[in-house]
N, C-alpha and C positions, 0 to 999 in steps of 0.2 A: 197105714203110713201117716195119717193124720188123725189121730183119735180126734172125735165131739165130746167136750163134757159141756155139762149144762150149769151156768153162773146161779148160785144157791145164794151168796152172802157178799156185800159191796163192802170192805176194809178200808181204801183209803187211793186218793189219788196222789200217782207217784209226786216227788218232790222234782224229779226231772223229767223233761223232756215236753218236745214243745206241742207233740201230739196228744198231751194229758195223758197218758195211759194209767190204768188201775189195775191196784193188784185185789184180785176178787178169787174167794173160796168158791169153789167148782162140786160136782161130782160125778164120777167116770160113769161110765156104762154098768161097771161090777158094783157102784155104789159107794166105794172108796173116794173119800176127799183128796184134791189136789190144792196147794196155792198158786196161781200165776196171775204174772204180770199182761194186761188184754190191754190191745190198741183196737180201738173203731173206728170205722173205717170215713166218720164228718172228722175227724179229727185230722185226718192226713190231707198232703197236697194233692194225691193222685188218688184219692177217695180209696176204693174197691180194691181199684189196680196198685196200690201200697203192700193191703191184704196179699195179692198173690205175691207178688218181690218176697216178703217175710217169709213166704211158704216156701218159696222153689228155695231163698237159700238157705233156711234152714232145714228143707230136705236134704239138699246140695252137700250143706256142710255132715250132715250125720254120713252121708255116702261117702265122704271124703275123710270120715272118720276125724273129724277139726269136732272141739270142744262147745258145741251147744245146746243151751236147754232144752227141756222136749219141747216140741213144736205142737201147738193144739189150735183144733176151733173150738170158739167159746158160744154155743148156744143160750141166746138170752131171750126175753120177749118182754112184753109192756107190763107184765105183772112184775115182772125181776125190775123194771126201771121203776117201779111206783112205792117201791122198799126202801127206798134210797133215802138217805136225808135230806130236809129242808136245804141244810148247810150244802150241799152238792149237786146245787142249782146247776153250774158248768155242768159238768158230768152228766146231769139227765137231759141236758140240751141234745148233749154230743149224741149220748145214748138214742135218743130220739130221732134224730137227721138221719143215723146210720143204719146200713144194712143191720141183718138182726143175728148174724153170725160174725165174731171178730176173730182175732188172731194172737193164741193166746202163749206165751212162755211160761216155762214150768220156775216157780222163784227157786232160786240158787239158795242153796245149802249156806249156812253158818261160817263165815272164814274168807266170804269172798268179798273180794274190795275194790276198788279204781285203783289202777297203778299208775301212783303219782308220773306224772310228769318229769322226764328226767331220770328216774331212777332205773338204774342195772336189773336186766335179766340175768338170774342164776345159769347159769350154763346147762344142767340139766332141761331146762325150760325152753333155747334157746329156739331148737328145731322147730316146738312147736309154735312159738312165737313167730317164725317165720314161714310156717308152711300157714298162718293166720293173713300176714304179709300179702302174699302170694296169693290165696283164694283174693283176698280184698283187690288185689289188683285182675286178675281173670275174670271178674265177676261187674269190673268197673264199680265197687263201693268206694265214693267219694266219702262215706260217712262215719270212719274213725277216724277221724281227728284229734292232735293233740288236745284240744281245749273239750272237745268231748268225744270222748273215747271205743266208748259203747261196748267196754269190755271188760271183766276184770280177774283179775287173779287173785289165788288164794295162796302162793308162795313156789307152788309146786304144776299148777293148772292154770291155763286161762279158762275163761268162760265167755263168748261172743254171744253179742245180738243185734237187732236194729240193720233191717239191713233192707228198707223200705226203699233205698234211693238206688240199689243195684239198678243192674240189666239196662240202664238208663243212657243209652249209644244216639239214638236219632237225634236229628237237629245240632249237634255240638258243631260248634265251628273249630275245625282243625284236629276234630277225633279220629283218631287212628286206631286198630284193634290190638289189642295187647301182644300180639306175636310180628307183629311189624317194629323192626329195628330204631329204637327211638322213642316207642311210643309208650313206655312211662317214664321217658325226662320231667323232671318235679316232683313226683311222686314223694320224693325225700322231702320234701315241704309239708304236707299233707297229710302224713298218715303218723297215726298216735305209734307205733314200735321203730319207726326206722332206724331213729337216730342209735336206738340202744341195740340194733342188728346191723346197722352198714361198718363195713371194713372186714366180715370174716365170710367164707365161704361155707353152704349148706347143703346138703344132702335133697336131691330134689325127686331121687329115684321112686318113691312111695306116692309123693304126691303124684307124679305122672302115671303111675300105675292107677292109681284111683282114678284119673280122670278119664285114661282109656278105656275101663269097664265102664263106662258110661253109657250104656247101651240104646239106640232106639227107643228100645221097649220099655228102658227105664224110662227113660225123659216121659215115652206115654202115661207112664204109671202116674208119673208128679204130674201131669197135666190130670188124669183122672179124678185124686186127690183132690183138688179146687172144689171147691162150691160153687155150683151153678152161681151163687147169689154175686161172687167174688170178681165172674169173670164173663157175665154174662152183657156187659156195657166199655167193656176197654179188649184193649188188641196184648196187652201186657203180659200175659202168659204165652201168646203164640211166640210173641216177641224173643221173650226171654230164653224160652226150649230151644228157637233156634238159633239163636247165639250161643247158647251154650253146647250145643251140634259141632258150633265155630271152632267153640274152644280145644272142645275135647279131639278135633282133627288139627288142631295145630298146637298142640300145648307144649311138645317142646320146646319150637323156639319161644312161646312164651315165656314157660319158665328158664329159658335162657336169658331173654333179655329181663327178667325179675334178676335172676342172677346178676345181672350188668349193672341193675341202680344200687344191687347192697354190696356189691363189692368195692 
């Protein structure tokens, strides 16, 4: 469910993103190279507990069948941080502070882009743009924002990521769980697709189906998945599986009331 490959070659630290992530050459188990984009886990607010959020929902989203890279851990160690350039002083700091397993995306294919700000989804696209919507809001991701996005298309597909601040319910003053009547008023402020989805109604029947296979035993599996190293100092996977328990017993009227902000 979560392949390990093991970080072989440091390329370059991304140009965004405020947790530094680097896109670093890997190689699998079979010995086959991959490129992906790795976040460490000093680099994040919630250290470790970031690492799991990125796993469950991009297990989440593949179960859900929604557009995201493959999901990897990146095994690295002190001899892979001492390869590094002078010039990537940062980067071997971060390397250093953090566990020694990150969490890594697989880079996107040739063609894919940020989708400016304002501009129309093709209609063909639209569904999936919305059942994107949709996870972001069941999932509580405050973190596609107009001004950054954290997704992008390639004309015809999105491609999602970043999604370190989900499952993030306790302590909010005045949160209410996404199937409670109300309880994404604003959301149209907030989230990078609305504007070019509200005013037309969408098919929700697939994504409910997806969510109601959501088994027990699956949710055991993604906890399985973790790395001791990821989740052996925070509460943030127990957290998260069972919220997402939440979800999956009340998702209709969730995706009801999703229905009610874009309409």
């Amino acid at each position: 469910m979560l392949e390990t490959v093991t970080a072989q070659r440091f390329d370059r630290q991304m140009s965004n993103g405020k947790t530094g992530p680097c896109l670093l050459a890997c190689e699998r188990a079979d010995g086959q190279e991959v490129e992906l984009v790795a976040k460490f886990s000093a680099g994040c607010d919630r250290g470790a507990g970031a690492l799991v959020a990125e796993a469950i929902g991009a297990m989440l989203a593949v179960d859900l069948d929604l557009p995201v890279p493959e999901p990897v851990v990146v095994a690295f160690d002190d001899d892979f941080i001492r390869t590094l350039p002078a010039s990537a002083g940062a980067v071997v700091d971060r390397m250093r502070r953090s566990v020694r397993l990150a969490f890594g995306s697989a880079k996107l294919p040739p063609g894919f882009a940020v989708l400016p700000v304002g501009k129309s989804i093709p209609p063909t696209s639209r569904q999936q743009a919305a059942d994107v919507f949709a996870f972001d809001c069941l999932i509580q991701n405050a973190d596609r924002r107009p001004e950054n996005p954290n997704l992008q298309f390639n004309g015809h597909s999105f491609a999602i990521y970043d999604h370190e601040l989900a499952f993030m319910t306790e302590g909010i003053i005045g949160w209410q769980p996404p199937w409670q009547p109300g309880a994404l008023q604003g959301t149209q402020n907030r989230h990078a697709l609305f504007t070019a989805l509200a005013g037309r109604q969408y098919d929700w029947a697939r994504m409910e189906g997806a969510w109601q296979a959501l088994s027990q035993e699956r949710l055991a599996e993604f906890r399985a998945a973790l790395p001791y190293e990821w989740t052996a100092n925070n509460t943030v996977a127990d957290e998260a599986l069972a919220y997402l328990a939440q979800v999956r017993d009340n998702v209709r009227p969730a995706l009801a009331e999703v229905a009610r902000v874009l309409a």
